[in-house]
N, C-alpha and C positions, 0 to 999 in steps of 0.2 A: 236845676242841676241835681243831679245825682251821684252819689260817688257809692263804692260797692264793695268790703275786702267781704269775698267768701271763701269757706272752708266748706268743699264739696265731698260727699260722699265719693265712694265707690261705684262706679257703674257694672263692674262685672268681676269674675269669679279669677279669671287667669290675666297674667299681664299683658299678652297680646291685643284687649280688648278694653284694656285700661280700669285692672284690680289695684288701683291704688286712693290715696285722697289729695285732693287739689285744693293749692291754695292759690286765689285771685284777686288780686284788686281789680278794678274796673271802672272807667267813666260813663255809667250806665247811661246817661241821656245828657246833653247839652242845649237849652229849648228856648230857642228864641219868639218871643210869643208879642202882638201885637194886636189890639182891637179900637176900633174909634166908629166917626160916623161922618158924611158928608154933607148929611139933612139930619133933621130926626127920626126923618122915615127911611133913608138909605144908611146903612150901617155895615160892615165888614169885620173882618177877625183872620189872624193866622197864626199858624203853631208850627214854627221850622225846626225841627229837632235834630239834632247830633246824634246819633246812637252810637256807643262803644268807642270803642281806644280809636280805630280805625279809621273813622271820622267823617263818615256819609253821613252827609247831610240830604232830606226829604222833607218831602212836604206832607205833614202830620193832617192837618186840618186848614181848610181854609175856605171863607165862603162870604155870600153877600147875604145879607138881611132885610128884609124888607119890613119894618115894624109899624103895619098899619094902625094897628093898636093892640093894648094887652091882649082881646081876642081872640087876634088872629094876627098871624106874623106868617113871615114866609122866607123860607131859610135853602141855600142853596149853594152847592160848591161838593169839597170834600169836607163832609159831615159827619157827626155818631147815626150809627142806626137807635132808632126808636122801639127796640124789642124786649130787652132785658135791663132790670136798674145797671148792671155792671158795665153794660154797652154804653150808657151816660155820665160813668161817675170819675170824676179826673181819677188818675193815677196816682196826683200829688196828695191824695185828700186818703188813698187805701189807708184804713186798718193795720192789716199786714203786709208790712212795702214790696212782697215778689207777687200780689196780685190774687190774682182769679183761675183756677181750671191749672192750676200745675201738673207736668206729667215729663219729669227729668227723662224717662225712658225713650219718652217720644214712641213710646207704645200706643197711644190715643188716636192720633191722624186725627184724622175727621171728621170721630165724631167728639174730638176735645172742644168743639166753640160750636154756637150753632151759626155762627158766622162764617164767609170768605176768609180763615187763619192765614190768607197771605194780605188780606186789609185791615185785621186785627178788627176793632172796632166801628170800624165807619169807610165808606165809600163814598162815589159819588153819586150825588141825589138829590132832589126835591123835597123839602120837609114842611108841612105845617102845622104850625105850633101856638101856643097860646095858655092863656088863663081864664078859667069860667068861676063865674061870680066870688071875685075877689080873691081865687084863687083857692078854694076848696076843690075845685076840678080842676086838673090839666091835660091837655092831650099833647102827642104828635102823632103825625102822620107821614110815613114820609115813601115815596119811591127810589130807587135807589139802583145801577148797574147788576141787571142779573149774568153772573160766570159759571159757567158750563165748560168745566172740563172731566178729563177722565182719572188724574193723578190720584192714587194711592186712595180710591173710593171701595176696593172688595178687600175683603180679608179673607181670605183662603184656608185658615188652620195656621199657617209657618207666617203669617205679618201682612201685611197690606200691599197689593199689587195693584197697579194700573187693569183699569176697565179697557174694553173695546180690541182691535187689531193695533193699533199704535199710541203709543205712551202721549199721555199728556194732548189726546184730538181736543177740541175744543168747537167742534161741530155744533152749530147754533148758539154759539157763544154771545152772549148781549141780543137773543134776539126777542128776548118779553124784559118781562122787569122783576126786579125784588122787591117785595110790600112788608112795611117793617109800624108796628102802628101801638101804639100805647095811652092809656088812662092813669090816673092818680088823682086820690081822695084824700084829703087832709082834714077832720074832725074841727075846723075852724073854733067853730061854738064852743070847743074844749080848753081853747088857750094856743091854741097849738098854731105855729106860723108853718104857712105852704112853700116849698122850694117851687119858685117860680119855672115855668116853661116859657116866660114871653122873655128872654135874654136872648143876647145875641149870638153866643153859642148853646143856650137850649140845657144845659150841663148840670149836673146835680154834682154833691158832695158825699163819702163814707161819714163823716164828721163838722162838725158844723163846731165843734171844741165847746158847746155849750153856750156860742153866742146866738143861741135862739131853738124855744123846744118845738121838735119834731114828730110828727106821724105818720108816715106817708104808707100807704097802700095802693097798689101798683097792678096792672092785668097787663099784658100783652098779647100781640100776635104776629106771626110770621108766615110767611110763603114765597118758597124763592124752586124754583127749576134748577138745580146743580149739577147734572152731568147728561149729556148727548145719548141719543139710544144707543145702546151698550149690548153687547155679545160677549160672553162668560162660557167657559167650557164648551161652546159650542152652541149654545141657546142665546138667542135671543130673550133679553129680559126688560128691557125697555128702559126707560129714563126712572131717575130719582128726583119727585115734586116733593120736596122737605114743604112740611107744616107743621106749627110749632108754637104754643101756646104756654106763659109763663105767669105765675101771681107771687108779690114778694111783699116786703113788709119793713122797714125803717121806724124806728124809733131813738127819738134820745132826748133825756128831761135836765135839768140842771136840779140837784135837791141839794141846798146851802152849797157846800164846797165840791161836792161829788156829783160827777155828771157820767152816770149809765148810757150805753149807748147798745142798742142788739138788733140785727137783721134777720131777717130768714128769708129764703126764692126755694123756689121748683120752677123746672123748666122740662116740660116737653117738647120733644122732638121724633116726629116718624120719616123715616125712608132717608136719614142718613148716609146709609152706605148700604152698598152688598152683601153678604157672609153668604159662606161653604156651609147647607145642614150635611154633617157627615150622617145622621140618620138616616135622610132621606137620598141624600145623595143631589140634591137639587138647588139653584142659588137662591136666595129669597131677598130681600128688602128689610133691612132691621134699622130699628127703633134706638133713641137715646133717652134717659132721663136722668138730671143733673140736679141737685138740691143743695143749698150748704145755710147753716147757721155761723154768724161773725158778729163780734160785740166789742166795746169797751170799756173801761171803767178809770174814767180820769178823773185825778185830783186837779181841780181848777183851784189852785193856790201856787208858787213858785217856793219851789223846794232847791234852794242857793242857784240854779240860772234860768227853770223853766219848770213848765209844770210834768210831773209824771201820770203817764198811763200806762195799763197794762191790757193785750188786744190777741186774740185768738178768734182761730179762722178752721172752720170743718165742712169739707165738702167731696160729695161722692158721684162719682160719674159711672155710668151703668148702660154699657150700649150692647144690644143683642151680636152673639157671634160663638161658635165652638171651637175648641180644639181637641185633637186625639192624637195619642201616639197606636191606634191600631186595638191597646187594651183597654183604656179607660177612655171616657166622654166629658170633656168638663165647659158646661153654657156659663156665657155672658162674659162682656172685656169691662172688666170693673178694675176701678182706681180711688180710694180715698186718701182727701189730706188732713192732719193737721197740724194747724202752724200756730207758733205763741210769740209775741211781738214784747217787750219794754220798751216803748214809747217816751219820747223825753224833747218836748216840744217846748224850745227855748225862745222862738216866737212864732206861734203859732206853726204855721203849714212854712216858714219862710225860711226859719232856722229848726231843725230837727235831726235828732240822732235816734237808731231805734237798734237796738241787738233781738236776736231772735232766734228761731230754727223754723223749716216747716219737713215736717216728717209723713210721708207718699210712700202709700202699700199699696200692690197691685196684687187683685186676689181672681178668684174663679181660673178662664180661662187663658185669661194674660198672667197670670203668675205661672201656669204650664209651660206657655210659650216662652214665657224670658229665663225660665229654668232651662230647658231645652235647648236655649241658645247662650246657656252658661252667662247669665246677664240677673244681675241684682234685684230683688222683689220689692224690697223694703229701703229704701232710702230717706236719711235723713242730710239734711244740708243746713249750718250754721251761714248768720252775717250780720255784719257791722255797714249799719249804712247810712249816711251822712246827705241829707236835703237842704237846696237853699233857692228861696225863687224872691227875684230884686229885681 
């Protein structure tokens, strides 16, 4: 469970557009979650989640398991994709509770995740997963529904428009697949314990609270067909085939009462989306690359009901695209965050309270564009948020 009061920024300049600050509480998720097994070699899991006051209920995750052995296992339903650590790692486990790839503006589209943003995380698919000798390697592998639409994939200078003759075609839509495929190395020999891939959902941790030291080193890679062949101004420009290559890095040691914890990723991605070169006058194919560093540093002692941590989050998204008002030229749609968490985990992940802020400036050619349409560059957003999972 989740619960959420925030204190929102300003999104824009004049009141029409909503130049004021908002305060919200919220039932950010309600998540009914259940896993077991039939055999020991047939196993299942599902993740029914509640989102918002509202009260749609959906089906988060849910899949059957086949655990032939630590090996090799075989995982199947609606699953995480296998590409990025953050594409694995519960939500109840973040660092800083609003997440990964923040972009209040909604300035970002598509190239904010290198995922399907309307499956968030995972889709359905086939995955195979495992532990290799005793779990200093792991892998998955997994296939997964490839989507092909036209929505909101070219940026034109003034925001993001729909590709092709009709909004939203979805022309060859599921007709190949998405390959999502990942490795991890854990220095064994060093002391260091490996977060297992032979589970029944496959899932990793941001924090492990010091009940066991970490190293994890990570590669990935991705390829998925995202939009049907496309016609832009007039031109024929053909399809977008995203490829996309990631390496990242976890750590966290226990030393007597203080337990350090720091991340780092880069993530590649080509052919994203569309952009207008106003230079040239021509559509092209642009590129993403996203990196961020998050860390912790908690007191594993109970200071009167839990222990304290203190957790900050920086991360910069950088996808090829211009804008111009005719006088000047300004490349790339760039957005960075950072966020600072107090953390105050009164039993572990079960009971938690965390206060914070995460502060989002968008600069280059998206700070042009959201000036121009009288809309905020810089925002920062406080919250008080309250976790409990029974």
């Amino acid at each position: 469970m989740k619960i959420w009061y925030k204190n929102l920024d300003k999104r824009a300049k004049s009141p029409a557009d909503g130049s004021w600050h908002q305060n919200v509480f919220d039932v950010g998720e309600v998540e009914l979650k259940f896993e077991g097994q039939v055999t020991p070699l047939f196993q299942f899991y599902a993740e029914l989640p509640t989102n918002g006051a509202d009260g749609n209920t959906t089906i988060d995750e849910a899949a059957i398991n086949l655990a032939f052995a630590k090996e090799f296992q075989v995982l199947a339903g609606e699953i995480r994709k296998s590409f990025t650590r953050a594409q694995l790692s519960s939500s109840y486990s973040y660092l800083t509770p609003q997440g990964y790839w923040l972009d209040p503006q909604k300035a970002l589209k598509t190239i904010r995740t290198p995922w399907d943003p309307k499956k968030n995380n995972q889709d359905s698919g086939l995955m195979v997963h495992g532990d290799l000798l005793d779990g200093m390697f792991r892998y998955r592998v997994g296939v997964y529904n490839e989507h092909r639409d036209t929505g909101g994939k070219f940026w034109d200078g003034t925001g993001w428009a729909n590709v092709g003759q009709t909004p939203n075609t979805k022309a060859n839509d599921l007709k190949n697949f998405e390959w999502n495929a990942r490795i991890e190395f854990t220095p064994t020999m060093l002391g260091f314990k490996p977060e297992s891939a032979a589970t029944i959902t496959s899932k990793v941790a941001d924090t492990y609270l010091g009940a066991k030291d970490v190293l994890t080193i990570g590669l990935g890679y991705h390829t998925a067909t995202h939009t049907p062949k496309a016609r832009i101004l007039g031109n024929d420009v053909g399809d977008l085939k995203r490829k996309g290559w990631t390496v990242d890095a976890m750590f966290e040691k226990k030393f007597g009462n203080v337990v350090p914890n720091l991340q780092i990723g880069y993530i590649s991605l080509d052919k994203t989306h569309f952009y207008r070169n106003f230079t040239t006058g021509t559509v092209k194919k642009g590129d993403t690359d996203v990196w961020y560093v998050t860390g912790q540093l908690l007191f594993d002692q109970c200071v009167w009901l839990g222990k304290p941590a203190i957790a900050f989050r920086y991360e910069n998204i950088t996808g090829d695209g211009q804008w111009t008002d005719g006088t000047i030229l300004k490349k790339d749609l760039t957005a960075e965050t950072f966020g600072l968490a107090f953390n105050y985990y009164i039993k572990g992940q079960a009971a938690r309270i965390s206060v914070g802020f995460d502060h989002t400036k968008y600069d280059d050619a998206l700070k042009h564009y959201l000036k121009a349409g009288n809309k905020e560059d810089s925002i920062t957003d406080w919250y008080l948020y309250l976790q409990s999972k029974f």
